[in-house]
C-alpha positions in Angstrom: 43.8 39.0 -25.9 41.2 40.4 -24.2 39.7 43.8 -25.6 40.2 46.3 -22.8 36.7 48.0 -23.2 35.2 44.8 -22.4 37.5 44.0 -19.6 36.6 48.0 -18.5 32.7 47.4 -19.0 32.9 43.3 -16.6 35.0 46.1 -13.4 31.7 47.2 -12.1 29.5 43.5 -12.8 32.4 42.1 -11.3 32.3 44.4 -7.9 28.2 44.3 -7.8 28.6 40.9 -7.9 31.3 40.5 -5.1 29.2 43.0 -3.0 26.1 40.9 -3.2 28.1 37.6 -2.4 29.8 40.0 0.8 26.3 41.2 1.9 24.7 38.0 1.7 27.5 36.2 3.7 27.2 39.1 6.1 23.5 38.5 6.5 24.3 34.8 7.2 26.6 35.4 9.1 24.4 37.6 11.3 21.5 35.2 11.2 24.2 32.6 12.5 25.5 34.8 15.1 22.4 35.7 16.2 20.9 32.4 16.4 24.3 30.5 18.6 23.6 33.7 21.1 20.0 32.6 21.2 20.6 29.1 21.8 23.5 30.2 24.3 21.3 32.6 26.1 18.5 29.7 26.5 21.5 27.7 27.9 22.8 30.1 30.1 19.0 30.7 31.7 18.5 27.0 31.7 21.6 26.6 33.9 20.3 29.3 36.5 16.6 28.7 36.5 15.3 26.3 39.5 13.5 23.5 37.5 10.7 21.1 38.1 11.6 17.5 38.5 11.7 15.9 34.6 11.3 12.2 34.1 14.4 10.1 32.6 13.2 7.1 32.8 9.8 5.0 32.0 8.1 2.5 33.3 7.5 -0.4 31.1 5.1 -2.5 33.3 4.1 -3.2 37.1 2.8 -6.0 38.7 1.0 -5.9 41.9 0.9 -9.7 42.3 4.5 -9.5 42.6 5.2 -6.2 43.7 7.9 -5.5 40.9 8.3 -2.5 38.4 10.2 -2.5 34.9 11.6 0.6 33.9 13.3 1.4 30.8 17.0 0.3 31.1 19.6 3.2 31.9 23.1 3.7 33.9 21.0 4.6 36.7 17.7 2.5 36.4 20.0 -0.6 36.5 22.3 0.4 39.7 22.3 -2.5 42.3 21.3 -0.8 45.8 17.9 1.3 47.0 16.4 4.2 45.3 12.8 6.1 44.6 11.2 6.9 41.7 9.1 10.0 41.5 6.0 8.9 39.2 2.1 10.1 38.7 -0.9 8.1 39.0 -2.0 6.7 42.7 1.3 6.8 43.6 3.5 9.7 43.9 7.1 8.3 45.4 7.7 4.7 45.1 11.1 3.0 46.8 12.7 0.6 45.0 15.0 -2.2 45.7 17.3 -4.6 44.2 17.5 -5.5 40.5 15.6 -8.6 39.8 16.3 -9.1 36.1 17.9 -7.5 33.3 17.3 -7.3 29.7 18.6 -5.5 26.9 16.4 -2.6 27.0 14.4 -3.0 30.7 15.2 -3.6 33.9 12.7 -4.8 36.9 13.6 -4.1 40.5 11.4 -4.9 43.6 9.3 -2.8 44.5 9.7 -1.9 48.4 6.4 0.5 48.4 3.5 -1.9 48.4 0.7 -0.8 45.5 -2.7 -2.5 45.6 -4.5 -4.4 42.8 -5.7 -1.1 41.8 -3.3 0.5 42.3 -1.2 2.5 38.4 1.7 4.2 37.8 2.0 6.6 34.5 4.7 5.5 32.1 6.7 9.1 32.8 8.9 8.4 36.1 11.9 10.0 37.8 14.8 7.8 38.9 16.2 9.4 42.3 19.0 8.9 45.1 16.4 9.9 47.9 15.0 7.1 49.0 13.2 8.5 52.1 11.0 11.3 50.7 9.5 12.8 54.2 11.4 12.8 57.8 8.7 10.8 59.1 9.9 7.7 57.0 13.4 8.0 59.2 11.1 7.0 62.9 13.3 9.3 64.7 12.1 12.2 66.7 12.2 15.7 64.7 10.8 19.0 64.4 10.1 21.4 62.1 12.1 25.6 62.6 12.1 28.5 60.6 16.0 29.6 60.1 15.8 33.7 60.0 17.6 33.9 56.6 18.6 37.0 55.0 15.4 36.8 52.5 12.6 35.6 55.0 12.3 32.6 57.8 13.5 29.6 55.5 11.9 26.1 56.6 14.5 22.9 57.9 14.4 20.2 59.8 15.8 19.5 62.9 16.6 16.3 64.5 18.6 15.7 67.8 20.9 14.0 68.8 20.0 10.7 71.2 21.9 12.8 74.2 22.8 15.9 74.5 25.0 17.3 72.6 26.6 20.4 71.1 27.5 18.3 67.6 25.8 19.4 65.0 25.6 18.7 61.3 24.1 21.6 58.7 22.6 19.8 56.0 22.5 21.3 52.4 21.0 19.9 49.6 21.6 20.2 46.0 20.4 22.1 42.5 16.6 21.2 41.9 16.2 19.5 44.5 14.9 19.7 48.4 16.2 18.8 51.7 14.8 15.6 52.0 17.4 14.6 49.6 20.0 14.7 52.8 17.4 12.4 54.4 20.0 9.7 54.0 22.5 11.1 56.0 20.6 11.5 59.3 21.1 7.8 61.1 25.1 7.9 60.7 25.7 11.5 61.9 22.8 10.6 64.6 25.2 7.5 65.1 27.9 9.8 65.5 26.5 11.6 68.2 25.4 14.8 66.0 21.9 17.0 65.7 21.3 17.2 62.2 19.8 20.2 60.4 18.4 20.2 57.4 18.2 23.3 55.8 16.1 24.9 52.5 18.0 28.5 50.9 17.0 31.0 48.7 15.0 29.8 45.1 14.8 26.0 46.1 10.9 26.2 46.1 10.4 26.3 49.9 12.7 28.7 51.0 12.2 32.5 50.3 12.8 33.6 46.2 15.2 35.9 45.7 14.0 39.3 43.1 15.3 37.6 40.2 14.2 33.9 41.2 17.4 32.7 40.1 20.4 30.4 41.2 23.5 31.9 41.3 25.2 28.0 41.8 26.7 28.8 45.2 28.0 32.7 45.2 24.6 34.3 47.4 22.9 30.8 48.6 25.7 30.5 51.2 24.6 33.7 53.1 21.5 31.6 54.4 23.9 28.4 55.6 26.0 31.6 56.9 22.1 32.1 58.8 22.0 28.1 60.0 25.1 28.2 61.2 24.2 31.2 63.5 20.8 29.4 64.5 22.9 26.2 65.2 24.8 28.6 67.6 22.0 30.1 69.4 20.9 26.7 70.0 23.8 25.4 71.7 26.2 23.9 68.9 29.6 24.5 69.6 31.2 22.0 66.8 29.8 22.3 63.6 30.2 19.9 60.4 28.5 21.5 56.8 27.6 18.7 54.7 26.7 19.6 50.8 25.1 17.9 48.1 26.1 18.6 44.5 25.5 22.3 44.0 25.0 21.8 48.2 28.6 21.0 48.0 29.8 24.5 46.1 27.1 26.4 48.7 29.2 24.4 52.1 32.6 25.4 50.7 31.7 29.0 49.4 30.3 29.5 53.3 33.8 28.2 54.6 35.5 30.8 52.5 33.5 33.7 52.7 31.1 33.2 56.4 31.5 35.4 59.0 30.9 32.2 61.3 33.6 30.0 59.4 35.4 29.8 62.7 32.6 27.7 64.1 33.1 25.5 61.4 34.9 22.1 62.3 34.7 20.1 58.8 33.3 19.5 55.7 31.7 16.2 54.6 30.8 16.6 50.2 29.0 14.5 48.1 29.4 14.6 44.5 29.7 17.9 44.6 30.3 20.9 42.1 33.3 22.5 42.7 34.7 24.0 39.9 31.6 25.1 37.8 32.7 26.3 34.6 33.9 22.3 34.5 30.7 21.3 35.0 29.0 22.9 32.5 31.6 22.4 29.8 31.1 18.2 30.9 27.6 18.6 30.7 27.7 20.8 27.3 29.4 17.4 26.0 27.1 15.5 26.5 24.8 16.8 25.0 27.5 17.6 21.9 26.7 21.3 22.1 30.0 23.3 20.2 32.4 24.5 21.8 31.8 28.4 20.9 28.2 27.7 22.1 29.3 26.4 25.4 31.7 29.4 25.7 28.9 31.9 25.0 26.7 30.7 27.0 29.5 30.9 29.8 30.2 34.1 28.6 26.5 35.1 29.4 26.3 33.6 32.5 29.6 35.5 34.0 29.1 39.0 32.3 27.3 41.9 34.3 26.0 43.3 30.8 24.6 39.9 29.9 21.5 39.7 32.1 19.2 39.6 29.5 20.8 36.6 28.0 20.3 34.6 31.5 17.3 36.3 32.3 18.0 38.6 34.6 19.7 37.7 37.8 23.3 38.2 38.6 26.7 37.5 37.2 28.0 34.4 38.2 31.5 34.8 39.8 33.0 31.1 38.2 36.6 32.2 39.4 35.2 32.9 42.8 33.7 29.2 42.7 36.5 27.5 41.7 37.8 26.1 44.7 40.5 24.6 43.0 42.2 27.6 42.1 41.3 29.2 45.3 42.1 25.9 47.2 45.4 28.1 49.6 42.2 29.2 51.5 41.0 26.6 52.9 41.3 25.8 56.4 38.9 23.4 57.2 39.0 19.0 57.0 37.3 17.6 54.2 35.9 14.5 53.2 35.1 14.6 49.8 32.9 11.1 48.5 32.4 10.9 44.9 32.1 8.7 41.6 34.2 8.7 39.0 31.4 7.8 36.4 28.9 10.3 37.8 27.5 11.0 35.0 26.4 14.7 36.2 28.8 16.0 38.1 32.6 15.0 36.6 34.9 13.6 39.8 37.9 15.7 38.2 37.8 18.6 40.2 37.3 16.6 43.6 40.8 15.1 42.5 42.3 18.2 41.7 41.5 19.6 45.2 42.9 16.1 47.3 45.7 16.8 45.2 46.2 20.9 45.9 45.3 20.2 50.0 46.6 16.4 50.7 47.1 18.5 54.5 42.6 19.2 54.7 41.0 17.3 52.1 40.3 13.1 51.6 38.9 11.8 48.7 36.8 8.4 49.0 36.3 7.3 45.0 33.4 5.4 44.0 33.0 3.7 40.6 29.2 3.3 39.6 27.8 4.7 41.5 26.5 8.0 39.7 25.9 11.0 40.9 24.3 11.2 44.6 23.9 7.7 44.6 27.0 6.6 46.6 24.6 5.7 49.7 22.4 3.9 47.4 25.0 2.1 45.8 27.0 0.9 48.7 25.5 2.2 51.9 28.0 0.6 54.4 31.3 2.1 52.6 29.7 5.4 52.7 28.5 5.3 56.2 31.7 3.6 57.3 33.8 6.6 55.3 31.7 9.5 57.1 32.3 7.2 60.6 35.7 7.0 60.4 36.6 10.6 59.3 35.0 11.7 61.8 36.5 9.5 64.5 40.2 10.0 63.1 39.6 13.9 63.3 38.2 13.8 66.7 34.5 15.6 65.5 33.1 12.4 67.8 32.9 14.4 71.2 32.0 17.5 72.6 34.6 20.3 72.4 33.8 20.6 76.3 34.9 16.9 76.5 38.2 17.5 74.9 39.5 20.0 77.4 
């Protein structure tokens, strides 16, 4: 049996010793806590933050003889269809077409930019849905306008219809990214009869920056498509299709809820676009096998008022107000919603979700492959052909003076 005065005199090494084990797990615990809202707080200001163009692919070899390209092999890189690829050296933009061969680690596709004999390409490339990179590449008449937005004149493109018309089509592009992305879109809406403007909003690097510099995914760009719409009035439009690309997409539909023009607005054509965020994220935040408490965190910092110095400044973004799922009863507009169902960036899931909640406004045409913003690239006559008929079927092909 243990002698009491010893048992007495191991009480207080006992309790110094359990307070030195609570402290130091305290202390970890800390540095752990501290750390995830470090990381999250990078996350939340990387989501928000307009970012240069990063490569994500390389290129392995080119040969002028032949005018072909190798590029590492990816989900993208090896896509059958036309794309660009932003590189450095001579040449900037380079337009690719089909996939000549395929190995286990390359690809080579034709090159549909001629390069001279002395003509390099650095190994870092970007692999992109554009395809035309400057209006002048479409041949069709256009001109450059400044859209009065509510943070300075904001730069677009117009291009008119063949004949008169009061059609027109607001183009919006998507996150980190420029109008010429909606480049593509042009000939079938021109087919159709339409003007098409393509538009530039707050933070995108060519329209006006906002005080913080930041995106807010959707919940203030709107107020300059809100601005296009009412130039597109001014200038004779009197039927008016939004069409949105990826974060363009959350930007069209939060300007059909929320404009004080919506009633000007005839339909809504998407593509791959983002419209329940906080999905989004938590997809891409798997990817990249981030935790779960990190993910929520960092959404956490992105939503709260008191976090702004977690995102860096800017304001809250309002993820119930972009969920258009859950606010899908206020809708009163047609939609044609075109996405991929292995996007890769942007999942298809809430696109479903919202065919399924408004079967009565909104059509889903499902690609597979494709990837995100690629669907023209990937199959440009099932795209084209969805827009056509959508439009046809709803009547958006004539004038609403012809309809009377």
């Amino acid at each position: 049996m243990m002698d009491p005065r010893r048992a007495a005199g191991s009480t207080p090494a006992l309790v110094g010793a359990l307070r030195l084990t609570i402290t130091a797990l305290s202390a970890s615990l800390a540095i752990l806590l501290t750390a995830m809202a470090v990381v999250a707080g990078r996350l939340a200001r990387r989501v928000v933050t307009p970012a240069a163009r990063v490569a994500d692919t390389t290129v392995t070899a080119l040969d002028t003889a032949a005018q072909t390209i190798t590029l590492v092999r990816s989900d993208d890189t090896r896509l059958p269809g036309r794309y660009g690829l932003f590189t450095t050296g001579t040449e900037p933009y380079l337009k690719l077409g089909t996939v000549l061969s395929e190995g286990e680690r390359t690809v080579t596709r034709k090159l549909l930019t001629h390069i001279p004999h002395s003509g390099r390409v650095g190994a870092d490339a970007a692999f992109s849905g554009w395809y035309y990179d400057r209006p002048e590449q479409l041949q069709l008449p256009f001109t450059p306008e400044l859209i009065g937005a509510p943070l300075g004149p904001s730069p677009a493109w117009l291009f008119p219809a063949a004949e008169p018309s009061s059609r027109w089509v607001i183009q919006i592009h998507g996150r980190g990214t420029t109008r010429a992305e909606a480049l593509r879109a042009v000939p079938v809406f021109r087919d159709l009869g339409y003007t098409s403007l393509l538009v530039s909003y707050r933070n995108d690097g060519e329209a006006p920056r906002s005080r913080q510099g930041t995106y807010t995914l959707g919940a203030t760009e709107w107020r300059d498509i809100d601005a296009a719409i009412s130039f597109a009035r001014r200038r004779g439009a009197r039927r008016i299709v939004l069409m949105g690309w990826s974060m363009g997409g959350a930007i069209a539909l939060q300007a059909a809820l929320s404009s004080a023009h919506r009633e000007h607005i005839d339909g809504i054509v998407l593509d791959s676009p983002a419209i329940d965020w906080a999905d989004v994220l938590r997809h891409q935040a798997g990817l990249r096998r981030l935790p779960r408490p990190l993910v929520g965190l960092a959404l956490g910092a992105l939503g709260a008022s008191w976090a702004g110095p977690m995102r860096g400044g800017g304001a809250a973004i309002p993820f119930d107000r972009l969920d258009v799922v859950r606010r899908s009863a206020e809708l009163r507009h047609p939609m044609l919603i075109l996405h991929s169902d292995d996007d890769g960036f942007v999942p298809s899931d809430a696109s479903h979700a919202l065919a399924m909640a408004r079967p009565d406004l909104v059509e889903l045409e499902v690609f597979t492959e494709a990837r995100h913003t690629k669907l023209w690239n990937y199959d440009p006559e099932r795209w084209t052909r969805a827009i056509r008929r959508w439009v046809t079927e709803r009547g958006l092909d004539s004038d609403p003076a012809e309809d009377s």
